[in-house]
C-alpha positions in Angstrom: 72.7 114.5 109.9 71.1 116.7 107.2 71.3 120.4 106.3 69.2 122.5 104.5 72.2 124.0 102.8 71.0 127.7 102.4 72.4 130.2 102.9 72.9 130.6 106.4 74.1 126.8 106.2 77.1 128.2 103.7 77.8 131.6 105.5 78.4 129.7 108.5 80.3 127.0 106.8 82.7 129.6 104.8 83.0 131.7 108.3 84.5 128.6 109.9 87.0 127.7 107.2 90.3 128.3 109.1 92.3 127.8 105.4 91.1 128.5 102.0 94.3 127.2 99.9 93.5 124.8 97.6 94.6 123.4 94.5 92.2 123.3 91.9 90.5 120.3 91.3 92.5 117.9 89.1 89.4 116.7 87.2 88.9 120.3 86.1 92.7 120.6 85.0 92.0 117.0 83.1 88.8 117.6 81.3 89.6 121.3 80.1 93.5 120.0 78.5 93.7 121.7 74.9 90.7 123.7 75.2 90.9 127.2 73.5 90.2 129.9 76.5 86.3 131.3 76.4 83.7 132.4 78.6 83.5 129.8 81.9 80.6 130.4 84.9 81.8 128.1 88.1 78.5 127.6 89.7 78.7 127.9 93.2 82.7 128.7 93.3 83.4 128.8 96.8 86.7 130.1 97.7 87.5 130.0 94.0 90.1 128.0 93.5 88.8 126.6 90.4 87.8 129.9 88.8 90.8 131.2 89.4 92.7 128.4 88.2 90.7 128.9 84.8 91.7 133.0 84.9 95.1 131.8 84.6 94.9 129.5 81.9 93.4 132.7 80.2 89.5 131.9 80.0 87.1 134.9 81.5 85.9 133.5 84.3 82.5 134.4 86.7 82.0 132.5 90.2 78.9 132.6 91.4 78.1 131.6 94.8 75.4 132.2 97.9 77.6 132.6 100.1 79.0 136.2 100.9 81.8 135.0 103.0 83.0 132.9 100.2 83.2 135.3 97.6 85.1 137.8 99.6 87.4 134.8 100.6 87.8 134.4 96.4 88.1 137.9 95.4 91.1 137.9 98.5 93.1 134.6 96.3 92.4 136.1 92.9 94.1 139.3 93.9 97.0 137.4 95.4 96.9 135.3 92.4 96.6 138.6 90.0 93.5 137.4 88.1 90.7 139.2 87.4 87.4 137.4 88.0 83.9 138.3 88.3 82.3 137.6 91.5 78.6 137.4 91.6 76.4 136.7 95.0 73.1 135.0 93.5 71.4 131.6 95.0 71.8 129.6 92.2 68.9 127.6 92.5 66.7 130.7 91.1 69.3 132.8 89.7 68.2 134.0 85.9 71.4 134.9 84.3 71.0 136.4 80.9 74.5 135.2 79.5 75.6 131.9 78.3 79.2 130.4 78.8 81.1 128.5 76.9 82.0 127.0 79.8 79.7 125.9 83.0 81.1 123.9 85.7 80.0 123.1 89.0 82.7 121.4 91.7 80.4 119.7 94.9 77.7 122.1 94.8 74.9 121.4 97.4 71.9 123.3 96.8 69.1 123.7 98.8 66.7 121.8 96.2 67.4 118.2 94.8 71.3 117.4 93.3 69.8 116.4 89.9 67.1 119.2 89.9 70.7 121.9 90.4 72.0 120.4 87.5 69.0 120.4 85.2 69.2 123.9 85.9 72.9 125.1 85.5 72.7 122.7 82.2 70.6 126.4 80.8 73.3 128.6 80.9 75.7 126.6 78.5 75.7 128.0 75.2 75.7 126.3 71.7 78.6 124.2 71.5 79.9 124.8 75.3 80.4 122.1 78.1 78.8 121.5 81.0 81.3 119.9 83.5 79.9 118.3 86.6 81.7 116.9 89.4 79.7 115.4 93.0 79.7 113.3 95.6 79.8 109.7 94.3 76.5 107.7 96.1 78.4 104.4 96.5 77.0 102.8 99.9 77.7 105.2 102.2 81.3 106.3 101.3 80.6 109.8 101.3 83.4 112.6 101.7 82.7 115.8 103.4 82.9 119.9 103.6 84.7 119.6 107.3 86.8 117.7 109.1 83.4 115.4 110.6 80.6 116.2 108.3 79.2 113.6 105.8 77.0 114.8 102.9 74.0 113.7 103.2 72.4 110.4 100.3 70.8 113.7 98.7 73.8 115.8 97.8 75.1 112.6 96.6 74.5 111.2 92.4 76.6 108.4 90.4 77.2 109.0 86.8 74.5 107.5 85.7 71.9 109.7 87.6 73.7 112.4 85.6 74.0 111.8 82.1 70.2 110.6 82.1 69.4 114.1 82.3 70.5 115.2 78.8 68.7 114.0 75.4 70.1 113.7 72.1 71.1 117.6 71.9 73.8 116.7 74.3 76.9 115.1 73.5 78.4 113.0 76.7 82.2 113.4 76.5 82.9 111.8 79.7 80.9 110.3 82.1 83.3 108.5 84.9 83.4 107.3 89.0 86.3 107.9 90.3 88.8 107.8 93.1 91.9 109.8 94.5 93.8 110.1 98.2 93.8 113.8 98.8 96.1 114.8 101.9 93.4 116.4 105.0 94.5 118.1 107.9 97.7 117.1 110.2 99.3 113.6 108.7 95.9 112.2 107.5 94.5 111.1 103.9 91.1 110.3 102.7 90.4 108.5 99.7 87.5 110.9 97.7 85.0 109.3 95.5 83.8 111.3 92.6 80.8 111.2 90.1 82.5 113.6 86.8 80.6 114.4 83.7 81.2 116.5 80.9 78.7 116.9 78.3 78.7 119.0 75.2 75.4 121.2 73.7 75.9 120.5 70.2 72.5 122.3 69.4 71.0 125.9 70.3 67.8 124.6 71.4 69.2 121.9 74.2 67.1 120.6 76.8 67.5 118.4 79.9 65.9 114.8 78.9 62.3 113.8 79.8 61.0 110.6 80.1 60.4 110.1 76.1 63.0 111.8 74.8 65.8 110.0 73.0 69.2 109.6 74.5 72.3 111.7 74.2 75.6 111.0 71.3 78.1 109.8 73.4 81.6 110.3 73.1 83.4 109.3 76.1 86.6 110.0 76.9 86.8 109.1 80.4 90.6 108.2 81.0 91.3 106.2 83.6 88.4 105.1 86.2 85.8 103.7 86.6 83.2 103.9 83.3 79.9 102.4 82.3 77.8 102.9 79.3 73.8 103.2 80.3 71.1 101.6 78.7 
């Protein structure tokens, strides 16, 4: 089954949440170890756990979602959590923010227009010497994890690594570029092993773009840890 995943798609998905308490996502806790605190936008924050992860480890943190219900859900946990985060409702797939970050990250995000074409788009808001940090769905066959308890993402909300970093051109830097796997604990006594596509890459100039069809790859520095790796031609 597909979605459109507008907003009506996420209002009614963040209405029927029955729990909202999550840790944050390990790969964000990995890939941000010994960064100095700055500016950090999660793109499409839901519930916020990741945002308000980052408030604690001291970095100014906005979410930005489309989803009303989930931003009020977030605003509710960074209270409890005594944070202070900016919460901004915007569809992100046309949103014009005038800031940069120092930080962009985006945790499972499914727009409304194509996976890579999000991306190419959030990659904009990272400022001169930030990171963009991605983490999807992992297209691998058809082992897909999902947003409920039955629901598969759809092949299009789904990217490999590789999909990823061929967005960036030499103004990038690809610090980590990885497919990987971990056993996360669902509802009653069940697991489900969670395949991941993570990539962090670095705009080492002011004037970075997204990579065309001509234009030269990206320096790559990649400190993937453990998991799965590859190094694209």
């Amino acid at each position: 089954m597909t979605h459109a995943f507008d907003k009506d798609y996420w209002e009614h998905h963040w209405d029927d949440r029955t729990s909202h308490t999550v840790a944050a996502n390990p790969y964000l806790v990995e890939e941000t170890a010994g960064s100095t605190p700055g500016t950090a936008l999660d793109a499409g924050c839901g519930a916020g756990a990741e945002a308000i992860w980052l408030a604690r480890q001291g970095w100014r943190v906005t979410g930005a979602d489309i989803s009303a219900a989930a931003l009020a859900t977030a605003a509710q946990q960074a209270e409890v959590a005594g944070v202070d985060v900016t919460w901004i409702e915007a569809d992100l797939t046309t949103w014009s923010p005038d800031e940069r970050w120092d930080l962009v990250m985006t945790h499972y995000a499914h727009p409304s227009i194509p996976q890579l074409d999000f991306y190419r788009h959030i990659a904009q808001w990272v400022a001169p010497g930030g990171s963009l940090l991605i983490v999807g769905h992992l297209h691998d066959g058809g082992h897909h994890h999902s947003h409920g308890d039955d629901e598969q993402p759809p092949h299009e909300a789904t990217v490999t690594a590789k999909d990823i970093t061929a967005l960036f051109d030499a103004s990038w830097r690809i610090d980590t570029a990885a497919e990987r796997s971990r056993t996360v604990v669902g509802t009653g006594v069940h697991s489900k092993t969670l395949r991941d596509a993570v990539v962090r890459v670095t705009r080492t100039t002011s004037h970075a773009t997204t990579a065309g069809p001509d234009s030269a790859g990206p320096e790559r520095n990649d400190g993937v840890g453990s998991g799965e790796s590859f190094r694209p031609t």
